[in-house]
C-alpha angles and dihedrals in degrees: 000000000000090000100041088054081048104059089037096062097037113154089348129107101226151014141200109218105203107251086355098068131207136006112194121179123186149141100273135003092264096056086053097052080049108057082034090064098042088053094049096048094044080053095052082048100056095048087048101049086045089056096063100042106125111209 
């Protein structure tokens, strides 16, 4: 599983695992708690804002 997390996050900082949940790499561990937060909270935005989408 290792690998596959790997190529799906290539350059990138983070990545959501379906039912596993969220892969962050960084720096330091701050930076990582960081970007984890951001991410967690873009993602609270977007389900929020989709909730409220009127067709």
């Amino acid at each position: 599983m290792g690998q596959v997390v790997a190529h799906a996050l290539g350059e990138h900082t983070a990545v959501l695992l379906c039912n596993q949940g969220l892969v962050v790499v960084a720096d330091t561990p701050r930076q990582s708690v960081v970007l984890a937060l951001m991410l967690e909270r873009a993602c609270r935005i977007q389900l929020l804002a989709e909730s409220q989408a009127r067709p």
